[in-house]
C-alpha positions, 0 to 999 in steps of 0.5 A: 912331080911324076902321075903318081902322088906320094901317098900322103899329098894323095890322101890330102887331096882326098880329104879336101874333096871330100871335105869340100864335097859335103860343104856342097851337099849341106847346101842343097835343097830337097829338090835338089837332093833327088837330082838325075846324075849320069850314073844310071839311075842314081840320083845326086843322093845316091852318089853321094851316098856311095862315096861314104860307104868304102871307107866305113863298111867292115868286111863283114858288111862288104860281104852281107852286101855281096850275098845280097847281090850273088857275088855280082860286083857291079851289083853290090855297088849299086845296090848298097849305094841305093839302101844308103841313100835311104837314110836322111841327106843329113846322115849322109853329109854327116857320113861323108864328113866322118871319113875326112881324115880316114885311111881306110879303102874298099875292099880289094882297092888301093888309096888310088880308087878313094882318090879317083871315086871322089874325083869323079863322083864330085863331077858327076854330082856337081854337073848334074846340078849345073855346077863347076867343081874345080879339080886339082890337076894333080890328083886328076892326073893320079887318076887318069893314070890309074884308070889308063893301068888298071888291071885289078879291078878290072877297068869297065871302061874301054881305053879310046882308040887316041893319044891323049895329052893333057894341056895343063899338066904334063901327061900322055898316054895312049897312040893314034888321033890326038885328044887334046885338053884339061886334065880333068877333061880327060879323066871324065873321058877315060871314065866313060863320061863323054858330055860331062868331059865335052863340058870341060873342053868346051870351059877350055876353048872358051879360056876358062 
């Protein structure tokens, strides 16, 4: 199997992490719905939030959030993920259920960028709570390659400076210093999460 997944085992993958995402957040308490995550300033129900919102906003909403935010991308993410967030945590697990089975993308993204938002969100939404989150090596392998050519949109990581060459599946990119170690691992790295990717190389050193 090449990096890049077949369109229908990669929206397979898709609806399972969603499905099994929303088995965890219906299990989590008041507390812990208000976690910190690494995301800035979102908590655990603004990640999770966000995660609902490509595949159910109609390009109308999409563009009543873009002039909210004076066309800043970055801006619109992060805001309509704040006001989405305001609706009660069984609403959003509810919302995140109702596009398990969804083929409907962002605006201006590809059925990659669904697999690689709830990949790694899962991640950020599972380590905030000191939790493990196993990855499919393969769709974590799609979205690596993904990030390492992203071009449109823009990727807002910077590309590390080394050659990296996943350990449990077969993929490599990149020159310089080798980084080897879990594909998942890697992926956090690419996508700017260097503690939560230490997580994971340290669960392989230990032979996790």
């Amino acid at each position: 199997m090449g990096a890049v997944l077949e369109t229908d085992e990669l929206w397979r993958i898709v609806d399972r992490e969603r499905a099994s995402l929303a088995d965890l957040l219906e299990g989590l308490s008041p507390e812990e719905w208000e976690t910190p995550t690494r995301c800035g300033d979102w908590r655990v129900r603004d990640v999770a939030a966000h995660l609902t919102i490509g595949a159910r906003y109609p390009l109308t909403a999409v563009l009543r959030e873009a002039a909210r935010a004076r066309g800043n991308f970055d801006r619109m993410i992060h805001d309509s993920a704040l006001r989405e967030a305001r609706s009660p945590v069984a609403d959003i697990v509810a919302n995140l259920r109702s596009i398990v089975g969804s083929r409907r993308t962002a605006v201006m993204t590809t059925p990659r960028e669904s697999l690689l938002d709830v990949l790694v969100h899962g991640q950020d939404i599972a380590l905030a709570l000191g939790r493990t989150r196993e990855v499919p090596p393969e769709g974590a392998r799609d979205a690596a390659d993904r990030v390492w050519t992203m071009r449109v949109p823009p990727r807002p990581w910077p590309l590390p400076k080394s050659r990296l060459i996943a350990t449990d599946i077969d993929w490599s990119r990149g020159t310089g210093e080798e980084i080897r170690g879990p594909i998942t691992a890697l992926l956090l790295l690419l996508t700017g999460r260097p503690e939560a990717a230490r997580v994971w190389f340290e669960r392989a050193d230990a032979g996790h």
